[in-house]
N, C-alpha and C positions, 0 to 999 in steps of 0.2 A: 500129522501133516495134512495140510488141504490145499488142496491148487486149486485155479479155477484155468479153465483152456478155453479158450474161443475156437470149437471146431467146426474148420474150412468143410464148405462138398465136399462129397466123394470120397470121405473119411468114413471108417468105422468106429465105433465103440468098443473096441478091443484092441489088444496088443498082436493079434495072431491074425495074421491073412488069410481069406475066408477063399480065397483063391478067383475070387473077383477084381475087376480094375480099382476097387478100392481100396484107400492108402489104409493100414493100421495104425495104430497109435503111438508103437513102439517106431516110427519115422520122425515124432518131433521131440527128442531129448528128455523125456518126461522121467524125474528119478525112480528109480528099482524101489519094487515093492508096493505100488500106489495100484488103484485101480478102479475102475467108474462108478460112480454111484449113480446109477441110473444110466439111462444111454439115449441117445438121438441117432434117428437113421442115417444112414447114409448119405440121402437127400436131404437132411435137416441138416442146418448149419447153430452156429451159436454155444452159450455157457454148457459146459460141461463139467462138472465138478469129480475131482479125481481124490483119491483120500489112500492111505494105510488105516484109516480107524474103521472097525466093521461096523461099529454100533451108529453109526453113523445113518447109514443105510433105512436103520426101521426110523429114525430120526426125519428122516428128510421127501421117504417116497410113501411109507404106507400111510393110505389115505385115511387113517382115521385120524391120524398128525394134524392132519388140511390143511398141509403144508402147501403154498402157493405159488407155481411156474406160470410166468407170463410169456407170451410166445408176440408175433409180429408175424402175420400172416399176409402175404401178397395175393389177392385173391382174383379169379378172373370174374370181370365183370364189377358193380358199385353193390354192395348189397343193401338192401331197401330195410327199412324200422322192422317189419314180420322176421324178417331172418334172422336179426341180432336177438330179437324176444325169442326165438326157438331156439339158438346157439344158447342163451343164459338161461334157456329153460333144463338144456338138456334134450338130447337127439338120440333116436334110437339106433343104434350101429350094433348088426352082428348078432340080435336078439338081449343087447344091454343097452338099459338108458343110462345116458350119463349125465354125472351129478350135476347141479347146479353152477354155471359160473360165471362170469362179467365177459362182456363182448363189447364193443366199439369200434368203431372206425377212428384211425387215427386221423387229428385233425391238428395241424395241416400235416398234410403226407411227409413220413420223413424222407430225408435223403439216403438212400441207401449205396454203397459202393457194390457197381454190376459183379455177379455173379459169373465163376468162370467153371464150366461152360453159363452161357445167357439161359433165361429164362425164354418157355417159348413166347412170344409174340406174335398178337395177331395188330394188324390196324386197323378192323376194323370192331372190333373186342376190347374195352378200355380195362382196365387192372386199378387196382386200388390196397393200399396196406390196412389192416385192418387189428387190431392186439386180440389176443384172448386170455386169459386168466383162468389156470385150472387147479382144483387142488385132487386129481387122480390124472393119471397117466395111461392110458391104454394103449398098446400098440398101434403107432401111425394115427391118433385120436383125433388130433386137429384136421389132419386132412382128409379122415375120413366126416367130422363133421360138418367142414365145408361142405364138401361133397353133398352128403346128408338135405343138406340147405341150397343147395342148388349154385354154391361159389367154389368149384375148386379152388384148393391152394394150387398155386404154380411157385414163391419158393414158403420158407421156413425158417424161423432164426427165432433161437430161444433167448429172450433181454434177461431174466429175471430170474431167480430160485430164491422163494421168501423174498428179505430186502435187500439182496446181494446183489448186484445189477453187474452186467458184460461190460456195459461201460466202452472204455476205447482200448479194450485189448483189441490187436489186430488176429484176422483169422491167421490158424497156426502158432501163436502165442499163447505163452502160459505165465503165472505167475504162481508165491505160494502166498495164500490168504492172510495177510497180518492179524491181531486179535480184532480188530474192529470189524475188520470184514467178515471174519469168522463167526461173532456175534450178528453182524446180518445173515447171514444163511441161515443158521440156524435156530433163529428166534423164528417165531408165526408170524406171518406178515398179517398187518390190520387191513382184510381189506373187506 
């Protein structure tokens, strides 16, 4: 079995309370015996892919798969052509470069439904969404490579694993993957 969950803020990646304000996973109905395949922080919203098959796992996260997560990053500030070439170049975070991967600004901005709690806002600081495309994961990676580049993120929402896309599950929904969707996850996205 495979689900996919669209997970809300302030959620964890785990079924057990970390004994922080954040929710665990075992609060949204999700059937017994599944469990993450990968994780998003707390602060990161979006597809979460939940499974009982373990093989699944070297399938989908180790990076020599270059299996590919697209993410949707709200960054503070517009970031100029230099940044996107150092984001797809790979950034150095922590004493590791990382790999190669696609950046863009999304054009035209999507509409995204507000975050609760809000993102913070400045007016006199404009914000912009921006995708990125990775095929490795490193802990907190996007926002530290904003960072890195000089755009923090302020939020996070994972669209994509391989050619599986979120779609319009709502945050806190789940569904279980039919066979077609199944085959998008887990084939290599062409990108």
């Amino acid at each position: 079995m495979i689900l996919a969950f669209h997970k809300p803020y302030g959620v964890l990646s785990q079924f057990t309370s970390d004994g922080s304000a954040n929710r665990p996973l075992s609060e949204f109905g999700l059937p017994k015996n599944v469990y993450p395949i990968g994780r998003l922080d707390a602060d990161s919203e979006g597809l979460l892919i939940l499974s009982d098959e373990k093989a699944l796992v070297e399938r989908l996260l180790h990076p020599r798969q270059q299996h590919s997560r697209r993410y949707w990053a709200q960054v503070e500030r517009v970031p100029d052509r230099e940044a996107f070439v150092r984001l797809a170049s790979g950034v150095t975070i922590k004493g590791h470069h990382t790999a190669p991967c696609q950046a863009w600004r999304l054009d035209p901005q999507p509409e995204v439904a507000p975050r609760d709690p809000p993102i913070r806002f400045r007016k006199s600081v404009p914000d912009c969404w921006i995708a990125l495309e990775l095929t490795e994961g490193k802990n907190r990676q996007v926002r530290r490579m904003g960072a890195a580049v000089g755009y923090p993120v302020l939020r996070l929402i994972r669209k994509q694993i391989g050619q599986f896309e979120l779609g319009e599950l709502k945050p806190g929904s789940w569904h279980e993957l039919s066979q077609v969707e199944r085959t998008e996850l887990v084939e290599r996205s062409q990108v």
